[in-house]
PDB file of the backbone (N, CA, C, O) and the ligand in Angstrom, with CONECT records:
HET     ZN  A 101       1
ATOM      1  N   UNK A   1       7.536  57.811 127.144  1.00  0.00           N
ATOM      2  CA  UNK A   1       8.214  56.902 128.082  1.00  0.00           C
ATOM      3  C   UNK A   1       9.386  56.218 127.392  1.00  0.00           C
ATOM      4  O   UNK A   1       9.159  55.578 126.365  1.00  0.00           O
ATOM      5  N   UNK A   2      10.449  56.291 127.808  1.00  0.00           N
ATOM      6  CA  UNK A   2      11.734  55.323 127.420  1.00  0.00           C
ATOM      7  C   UNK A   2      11.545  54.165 127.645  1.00  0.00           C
ATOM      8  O   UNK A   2      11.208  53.553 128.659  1.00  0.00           O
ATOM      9  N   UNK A   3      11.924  53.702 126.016  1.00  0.00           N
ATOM     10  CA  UNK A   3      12.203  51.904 125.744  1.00  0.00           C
ATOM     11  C   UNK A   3      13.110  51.516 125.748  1.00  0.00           C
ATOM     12  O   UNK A   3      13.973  52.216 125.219  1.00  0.00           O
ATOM     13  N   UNK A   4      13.475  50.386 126.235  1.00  0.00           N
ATOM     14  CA  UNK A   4      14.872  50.147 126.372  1.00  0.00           C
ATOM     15  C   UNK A   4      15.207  49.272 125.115  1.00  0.00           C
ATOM     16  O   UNK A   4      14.664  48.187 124.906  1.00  0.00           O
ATOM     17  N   UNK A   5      16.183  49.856 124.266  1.00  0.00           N
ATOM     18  CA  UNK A   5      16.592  49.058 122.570  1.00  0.00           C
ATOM     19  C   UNK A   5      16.553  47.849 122.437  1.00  0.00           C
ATOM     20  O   UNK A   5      16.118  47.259 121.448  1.00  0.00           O
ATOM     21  N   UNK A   6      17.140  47.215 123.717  1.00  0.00           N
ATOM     22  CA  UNK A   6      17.730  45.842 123.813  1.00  0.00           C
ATOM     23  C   UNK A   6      17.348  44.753 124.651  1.00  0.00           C
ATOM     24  O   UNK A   6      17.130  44.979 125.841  1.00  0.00           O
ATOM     25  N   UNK A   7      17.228  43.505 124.147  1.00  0.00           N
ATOM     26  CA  UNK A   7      16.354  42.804 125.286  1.00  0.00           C
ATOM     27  C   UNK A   7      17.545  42.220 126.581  1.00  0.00           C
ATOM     28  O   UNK A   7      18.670  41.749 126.414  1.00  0.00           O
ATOM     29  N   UNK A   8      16.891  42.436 127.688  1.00  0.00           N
ATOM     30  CA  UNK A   8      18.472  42.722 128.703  1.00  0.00           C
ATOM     31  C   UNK A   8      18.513  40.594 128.763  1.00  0.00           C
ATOM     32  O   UNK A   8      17.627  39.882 129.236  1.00  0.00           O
ATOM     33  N   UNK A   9      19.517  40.241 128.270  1.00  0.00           N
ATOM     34  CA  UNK A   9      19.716  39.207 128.462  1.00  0.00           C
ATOM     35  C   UNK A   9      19.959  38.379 129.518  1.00  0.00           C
ATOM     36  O   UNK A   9      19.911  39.018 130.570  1.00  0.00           O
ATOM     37  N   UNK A  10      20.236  37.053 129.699  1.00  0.00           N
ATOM     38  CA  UNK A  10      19.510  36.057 130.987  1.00  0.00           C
ATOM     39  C   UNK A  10      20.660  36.342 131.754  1.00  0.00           C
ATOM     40  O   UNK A  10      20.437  36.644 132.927  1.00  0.00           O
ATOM     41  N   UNK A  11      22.091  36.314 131.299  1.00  0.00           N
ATOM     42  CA  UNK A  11      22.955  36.557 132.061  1.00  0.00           C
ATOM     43  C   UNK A  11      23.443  38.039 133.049  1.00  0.00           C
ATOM     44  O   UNK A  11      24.073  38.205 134.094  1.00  0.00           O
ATOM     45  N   UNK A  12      22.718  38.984 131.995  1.00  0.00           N
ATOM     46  CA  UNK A  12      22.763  40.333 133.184  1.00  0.00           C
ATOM     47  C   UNK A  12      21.483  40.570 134.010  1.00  0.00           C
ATOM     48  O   UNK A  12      21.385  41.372 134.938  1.00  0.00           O
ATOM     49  N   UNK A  13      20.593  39.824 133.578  1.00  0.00           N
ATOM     50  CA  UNK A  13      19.356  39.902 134.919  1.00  0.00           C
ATOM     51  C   UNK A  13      19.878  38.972 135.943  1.00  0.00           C
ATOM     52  O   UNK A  13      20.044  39.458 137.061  1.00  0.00           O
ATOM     53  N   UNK A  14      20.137  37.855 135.787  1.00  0.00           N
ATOM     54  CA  UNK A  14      20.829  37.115 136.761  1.00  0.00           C
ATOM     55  C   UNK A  14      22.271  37.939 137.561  1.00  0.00           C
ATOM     56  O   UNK A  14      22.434  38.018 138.778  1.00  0.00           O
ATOM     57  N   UNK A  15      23.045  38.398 136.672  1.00  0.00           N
ATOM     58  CA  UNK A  15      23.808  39.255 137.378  1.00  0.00           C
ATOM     59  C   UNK A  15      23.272  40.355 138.801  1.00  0.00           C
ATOM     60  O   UNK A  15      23.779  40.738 139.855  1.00  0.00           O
ATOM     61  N   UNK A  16      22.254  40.505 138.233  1.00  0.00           N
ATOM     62  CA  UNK A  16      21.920  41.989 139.199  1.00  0.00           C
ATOM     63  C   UNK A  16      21.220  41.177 140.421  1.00  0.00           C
ATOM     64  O   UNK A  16      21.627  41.159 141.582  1.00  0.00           O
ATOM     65  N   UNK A  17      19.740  40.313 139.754  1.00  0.00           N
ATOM     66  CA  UNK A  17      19.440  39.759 141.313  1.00  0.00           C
ATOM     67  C   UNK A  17      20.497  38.858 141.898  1.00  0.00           C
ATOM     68  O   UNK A  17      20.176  38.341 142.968  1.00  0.00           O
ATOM     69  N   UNK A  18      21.709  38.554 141.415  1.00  0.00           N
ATOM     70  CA  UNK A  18      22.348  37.725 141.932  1.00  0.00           C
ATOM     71  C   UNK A  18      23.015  38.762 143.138  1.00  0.00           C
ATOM     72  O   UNK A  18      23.914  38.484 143.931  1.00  0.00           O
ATOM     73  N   UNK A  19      22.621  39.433 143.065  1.00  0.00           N
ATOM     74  CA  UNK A  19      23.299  40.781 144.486  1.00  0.00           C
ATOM     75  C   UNK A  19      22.727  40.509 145.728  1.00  0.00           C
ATOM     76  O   UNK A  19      23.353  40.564 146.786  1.00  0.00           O
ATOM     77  N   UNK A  20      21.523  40.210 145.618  1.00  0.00           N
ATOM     78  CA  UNK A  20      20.430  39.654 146.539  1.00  0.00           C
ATOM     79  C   UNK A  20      20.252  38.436 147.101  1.00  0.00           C
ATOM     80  O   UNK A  20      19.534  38.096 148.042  1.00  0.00           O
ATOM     81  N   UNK A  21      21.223  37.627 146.196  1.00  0.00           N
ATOM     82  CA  UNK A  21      20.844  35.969 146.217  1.00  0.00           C
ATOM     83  C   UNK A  21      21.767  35.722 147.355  1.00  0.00           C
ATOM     84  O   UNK A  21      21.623  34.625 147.894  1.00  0.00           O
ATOM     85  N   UNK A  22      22.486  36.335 147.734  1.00  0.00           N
ATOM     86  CA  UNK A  22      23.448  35.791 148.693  1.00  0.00           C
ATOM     87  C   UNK A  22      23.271  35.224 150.100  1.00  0.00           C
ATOM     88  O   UNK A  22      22.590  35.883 150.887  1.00  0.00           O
ATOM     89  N   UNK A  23      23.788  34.124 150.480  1.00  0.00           N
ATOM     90  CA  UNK A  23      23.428  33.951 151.988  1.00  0.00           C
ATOM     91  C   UNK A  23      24.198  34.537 152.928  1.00  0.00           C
ATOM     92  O   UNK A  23      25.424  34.540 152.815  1.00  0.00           O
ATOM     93  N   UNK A  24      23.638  35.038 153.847  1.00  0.00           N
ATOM     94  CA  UNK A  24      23.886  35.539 154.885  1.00  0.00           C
ATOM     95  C   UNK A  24      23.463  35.224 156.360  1.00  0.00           C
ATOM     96  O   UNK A  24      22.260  35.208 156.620  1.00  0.00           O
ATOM     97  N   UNK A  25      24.198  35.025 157.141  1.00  0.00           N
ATOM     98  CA  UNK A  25      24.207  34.431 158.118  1.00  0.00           C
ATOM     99  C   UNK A  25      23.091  35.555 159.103  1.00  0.00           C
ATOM    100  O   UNK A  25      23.213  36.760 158.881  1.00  0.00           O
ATOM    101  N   UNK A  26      22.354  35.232 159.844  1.00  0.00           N
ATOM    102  CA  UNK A  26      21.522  35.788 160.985  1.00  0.00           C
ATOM    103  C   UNK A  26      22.487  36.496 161.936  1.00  0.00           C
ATOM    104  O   UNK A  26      23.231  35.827 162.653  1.00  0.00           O
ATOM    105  N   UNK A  27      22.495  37.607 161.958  1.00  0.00           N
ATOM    106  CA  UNK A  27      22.762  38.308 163.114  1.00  0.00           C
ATOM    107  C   UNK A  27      22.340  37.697 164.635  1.00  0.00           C
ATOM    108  O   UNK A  27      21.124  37.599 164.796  1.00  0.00           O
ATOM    109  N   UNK A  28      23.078  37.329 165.624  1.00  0.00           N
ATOM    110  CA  UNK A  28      23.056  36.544 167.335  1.00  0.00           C
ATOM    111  C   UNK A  28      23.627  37.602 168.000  1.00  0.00           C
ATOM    112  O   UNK A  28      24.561  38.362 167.741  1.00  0.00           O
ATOM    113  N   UNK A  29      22.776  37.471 169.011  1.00  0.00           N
ATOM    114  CA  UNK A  29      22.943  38.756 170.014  1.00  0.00           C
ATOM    115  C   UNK A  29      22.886  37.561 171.029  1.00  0.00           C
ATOM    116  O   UNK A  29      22.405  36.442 170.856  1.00  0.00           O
ATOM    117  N   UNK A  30      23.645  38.214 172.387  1.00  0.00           N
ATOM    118  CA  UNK A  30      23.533  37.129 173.682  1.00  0.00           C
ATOM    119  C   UNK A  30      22.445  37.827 174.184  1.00  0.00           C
ATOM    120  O   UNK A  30      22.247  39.027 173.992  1.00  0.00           O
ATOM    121  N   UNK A  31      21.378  36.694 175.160  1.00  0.00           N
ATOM    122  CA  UNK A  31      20.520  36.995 175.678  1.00  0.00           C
ATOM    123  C   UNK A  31      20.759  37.850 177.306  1.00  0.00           C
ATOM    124  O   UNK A  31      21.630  37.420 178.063  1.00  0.00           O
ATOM    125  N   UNK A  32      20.017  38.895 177.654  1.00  0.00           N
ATOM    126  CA  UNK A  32      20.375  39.924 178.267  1.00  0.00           C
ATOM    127  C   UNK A  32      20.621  38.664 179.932  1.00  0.00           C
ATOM    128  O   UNK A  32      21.533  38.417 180.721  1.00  0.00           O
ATOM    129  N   UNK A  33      19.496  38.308 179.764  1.00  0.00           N
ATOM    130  CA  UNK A  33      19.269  36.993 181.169  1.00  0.00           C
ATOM    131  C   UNK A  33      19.789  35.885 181.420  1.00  0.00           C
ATOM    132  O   UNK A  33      20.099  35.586 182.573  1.00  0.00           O
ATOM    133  N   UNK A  34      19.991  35.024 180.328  1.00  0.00           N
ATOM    134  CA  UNK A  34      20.776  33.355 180.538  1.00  0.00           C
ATOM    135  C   UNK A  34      21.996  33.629 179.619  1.00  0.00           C
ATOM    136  O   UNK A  34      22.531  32.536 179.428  1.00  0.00           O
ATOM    137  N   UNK A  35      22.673  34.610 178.963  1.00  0.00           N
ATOM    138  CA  UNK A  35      23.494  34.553 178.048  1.00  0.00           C
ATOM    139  C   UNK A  35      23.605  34.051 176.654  1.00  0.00           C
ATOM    140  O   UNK A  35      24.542  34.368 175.922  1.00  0.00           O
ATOM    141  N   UNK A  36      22.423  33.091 176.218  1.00  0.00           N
ATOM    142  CA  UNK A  36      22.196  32.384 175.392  1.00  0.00           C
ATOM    143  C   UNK A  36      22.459  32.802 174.242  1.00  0.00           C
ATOM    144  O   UNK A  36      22.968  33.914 174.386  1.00  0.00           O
ATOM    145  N   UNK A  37      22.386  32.481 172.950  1.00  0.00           N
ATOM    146  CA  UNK A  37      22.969  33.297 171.734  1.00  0.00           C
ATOM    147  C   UNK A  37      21.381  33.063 170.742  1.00  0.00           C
ATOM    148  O   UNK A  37      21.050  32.021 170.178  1.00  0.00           O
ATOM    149  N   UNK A  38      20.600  34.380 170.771  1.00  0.00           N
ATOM    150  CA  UNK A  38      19.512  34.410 170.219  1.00  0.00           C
ATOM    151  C   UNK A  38      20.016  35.299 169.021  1.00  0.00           C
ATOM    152  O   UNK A  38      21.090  35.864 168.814  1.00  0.00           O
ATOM    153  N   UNK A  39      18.683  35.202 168.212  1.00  0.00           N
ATOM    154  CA  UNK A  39      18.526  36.401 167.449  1.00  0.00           C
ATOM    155  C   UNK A  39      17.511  37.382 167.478  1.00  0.00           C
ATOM    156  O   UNK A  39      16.354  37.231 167.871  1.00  0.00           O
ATOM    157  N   UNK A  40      18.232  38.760 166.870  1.00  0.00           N
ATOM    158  CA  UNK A  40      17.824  39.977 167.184  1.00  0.00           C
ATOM    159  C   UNK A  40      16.533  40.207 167.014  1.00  0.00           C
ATOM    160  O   UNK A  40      15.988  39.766 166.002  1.00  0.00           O
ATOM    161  N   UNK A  41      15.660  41.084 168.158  1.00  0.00           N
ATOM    162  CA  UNK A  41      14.317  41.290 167.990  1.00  0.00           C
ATOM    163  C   UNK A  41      13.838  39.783 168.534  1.00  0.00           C
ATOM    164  O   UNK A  41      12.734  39.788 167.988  1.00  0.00           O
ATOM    165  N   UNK A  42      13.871  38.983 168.963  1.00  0.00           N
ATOM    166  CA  UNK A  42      13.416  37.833 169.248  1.00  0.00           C
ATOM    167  C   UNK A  42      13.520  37.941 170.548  1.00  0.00           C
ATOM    168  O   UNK A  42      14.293  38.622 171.223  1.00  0.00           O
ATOM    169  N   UNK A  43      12.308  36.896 170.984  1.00  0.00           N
ATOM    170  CA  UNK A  43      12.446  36.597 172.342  1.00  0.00           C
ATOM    171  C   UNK A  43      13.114  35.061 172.855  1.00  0.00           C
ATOM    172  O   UNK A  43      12.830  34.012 172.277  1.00  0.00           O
ATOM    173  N   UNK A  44      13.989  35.136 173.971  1.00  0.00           N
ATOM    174  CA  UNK A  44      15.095  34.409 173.834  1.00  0.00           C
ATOM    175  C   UNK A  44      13.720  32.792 174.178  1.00  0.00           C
ATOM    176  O   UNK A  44      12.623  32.598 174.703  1.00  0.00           O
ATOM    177  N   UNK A  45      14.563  32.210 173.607  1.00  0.00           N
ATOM    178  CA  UNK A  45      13.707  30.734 173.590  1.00  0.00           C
ATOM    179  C   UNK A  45      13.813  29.853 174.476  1.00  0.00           C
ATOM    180  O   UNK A  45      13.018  28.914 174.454  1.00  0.00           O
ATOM    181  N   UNK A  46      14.931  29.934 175.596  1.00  0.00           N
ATOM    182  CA  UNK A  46      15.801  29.070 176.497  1.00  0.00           C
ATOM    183  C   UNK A  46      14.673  30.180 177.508  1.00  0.00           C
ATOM    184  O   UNK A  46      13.501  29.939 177.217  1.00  0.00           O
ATOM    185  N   UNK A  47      14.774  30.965 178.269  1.00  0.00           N
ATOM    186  CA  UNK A  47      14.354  31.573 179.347  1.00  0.00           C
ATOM    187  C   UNK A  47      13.005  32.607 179.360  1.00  0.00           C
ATOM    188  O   UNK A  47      12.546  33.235 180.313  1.00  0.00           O
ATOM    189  N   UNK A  48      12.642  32.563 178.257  1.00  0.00           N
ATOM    190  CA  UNK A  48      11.769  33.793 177.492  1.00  0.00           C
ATOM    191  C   UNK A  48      11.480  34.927 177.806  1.00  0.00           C
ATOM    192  O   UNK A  48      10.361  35.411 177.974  1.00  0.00           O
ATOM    193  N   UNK A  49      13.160  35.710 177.960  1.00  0.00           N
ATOM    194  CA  UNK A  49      12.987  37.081 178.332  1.00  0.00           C
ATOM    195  C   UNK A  49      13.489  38.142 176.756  1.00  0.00           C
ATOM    196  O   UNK A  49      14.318  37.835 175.899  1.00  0.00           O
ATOM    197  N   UNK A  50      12.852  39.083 176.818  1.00  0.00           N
ATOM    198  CA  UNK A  50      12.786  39.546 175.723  1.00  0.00           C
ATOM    199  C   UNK A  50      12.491  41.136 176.398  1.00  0.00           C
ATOM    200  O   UNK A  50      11.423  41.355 176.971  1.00  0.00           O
ATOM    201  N   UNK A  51      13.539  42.192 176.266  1.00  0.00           N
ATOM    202  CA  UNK A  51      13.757  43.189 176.606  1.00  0.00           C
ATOM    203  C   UNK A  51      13.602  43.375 178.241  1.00  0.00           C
ATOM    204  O   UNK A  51      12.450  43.547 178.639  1.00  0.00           O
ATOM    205  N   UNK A  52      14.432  43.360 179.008  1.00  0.00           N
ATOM    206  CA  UNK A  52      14.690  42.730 180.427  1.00  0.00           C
ATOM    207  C   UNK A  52      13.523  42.168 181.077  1.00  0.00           C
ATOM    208  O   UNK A  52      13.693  41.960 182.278  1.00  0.00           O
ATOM    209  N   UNK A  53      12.107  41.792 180.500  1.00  0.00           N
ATOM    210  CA  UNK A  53      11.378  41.036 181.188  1.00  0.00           C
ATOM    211  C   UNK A  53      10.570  39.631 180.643  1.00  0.00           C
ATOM    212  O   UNK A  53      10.717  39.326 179.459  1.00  0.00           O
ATOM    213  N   UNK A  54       9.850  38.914 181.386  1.00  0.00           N
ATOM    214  CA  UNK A  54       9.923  37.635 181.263  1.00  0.00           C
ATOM    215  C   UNK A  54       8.129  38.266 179.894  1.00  0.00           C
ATOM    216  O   UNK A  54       7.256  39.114 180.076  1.00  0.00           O
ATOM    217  N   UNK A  55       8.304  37.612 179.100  1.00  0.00           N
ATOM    218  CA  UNK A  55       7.048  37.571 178.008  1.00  0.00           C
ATOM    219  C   UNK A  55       6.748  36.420 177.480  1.00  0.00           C
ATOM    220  O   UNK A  55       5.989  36.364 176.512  1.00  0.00           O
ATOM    221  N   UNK A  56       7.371  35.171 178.109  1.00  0.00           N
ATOM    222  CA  UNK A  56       6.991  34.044 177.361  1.00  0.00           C
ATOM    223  C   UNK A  56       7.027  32.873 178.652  1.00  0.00           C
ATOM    224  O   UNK A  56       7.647  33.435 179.556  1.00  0.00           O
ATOM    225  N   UNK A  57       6.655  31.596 179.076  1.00  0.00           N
ATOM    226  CA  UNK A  57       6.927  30.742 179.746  1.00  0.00           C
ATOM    227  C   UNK A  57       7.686  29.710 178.828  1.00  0.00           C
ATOM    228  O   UNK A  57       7.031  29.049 178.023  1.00  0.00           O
ATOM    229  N   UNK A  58       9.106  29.551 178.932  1.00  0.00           N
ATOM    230  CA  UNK A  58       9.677  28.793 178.320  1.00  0.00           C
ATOM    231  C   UNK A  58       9.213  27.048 178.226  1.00  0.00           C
ATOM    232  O   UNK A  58       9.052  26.436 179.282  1.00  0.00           O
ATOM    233  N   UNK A  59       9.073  26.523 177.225  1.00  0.00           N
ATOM    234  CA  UNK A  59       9.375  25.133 176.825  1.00  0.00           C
ATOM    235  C   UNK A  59       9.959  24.572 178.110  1.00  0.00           C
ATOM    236  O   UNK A  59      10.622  25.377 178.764  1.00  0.00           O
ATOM    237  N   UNK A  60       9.839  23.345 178.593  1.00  0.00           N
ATOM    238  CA  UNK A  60      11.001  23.145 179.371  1.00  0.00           C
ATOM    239  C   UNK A  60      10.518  21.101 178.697  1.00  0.00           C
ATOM    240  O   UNK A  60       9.847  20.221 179.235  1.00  0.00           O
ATOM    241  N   UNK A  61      11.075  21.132 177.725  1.00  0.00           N
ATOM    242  CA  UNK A  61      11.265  19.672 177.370  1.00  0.00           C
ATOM    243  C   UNK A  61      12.255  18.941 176.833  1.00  0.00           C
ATOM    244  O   UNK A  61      12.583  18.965 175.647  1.00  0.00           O
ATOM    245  N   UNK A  62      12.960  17.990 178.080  1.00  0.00           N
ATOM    246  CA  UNK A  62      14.093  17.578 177.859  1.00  0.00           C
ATOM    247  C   UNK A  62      15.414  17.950 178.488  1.00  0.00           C
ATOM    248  O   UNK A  62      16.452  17.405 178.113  1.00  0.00           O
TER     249      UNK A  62
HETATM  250 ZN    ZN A 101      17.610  33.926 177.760  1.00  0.00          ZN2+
END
């Protein structure tokens, strides 16, 4: 099995997961029914339709 010679130092391990570390904003899709701006795979939270039919009874507080 290959050893690696050198001990990989703090600054190039940090380099590499730092590829990963990044923020990224959530992908928003408008909701097919009230227009609302949900996110993807979710069921919309304002009307609770989630692939053209109703799967949730929305919250209504406030
Ligand atoms: Zn909706």
């Amino acid at each position: 099995m290959a050893v690696p010679r050198a001990k990989t130092s703090k600054a190039r391990t940090r380099r590499r997961q730092g590829i990963n570390m990044r923020l990224n904003a959530p992908t928003l899709t408008e909701c097919g029914n009230c227009g609302n701006l949900i996110l993807t795979h979710r069921v919309c939270p304002k009307c609770g339709f989630y692939r053209g039919r109703q799967v949730i009874t929305p919250e209504s507080n406030g």
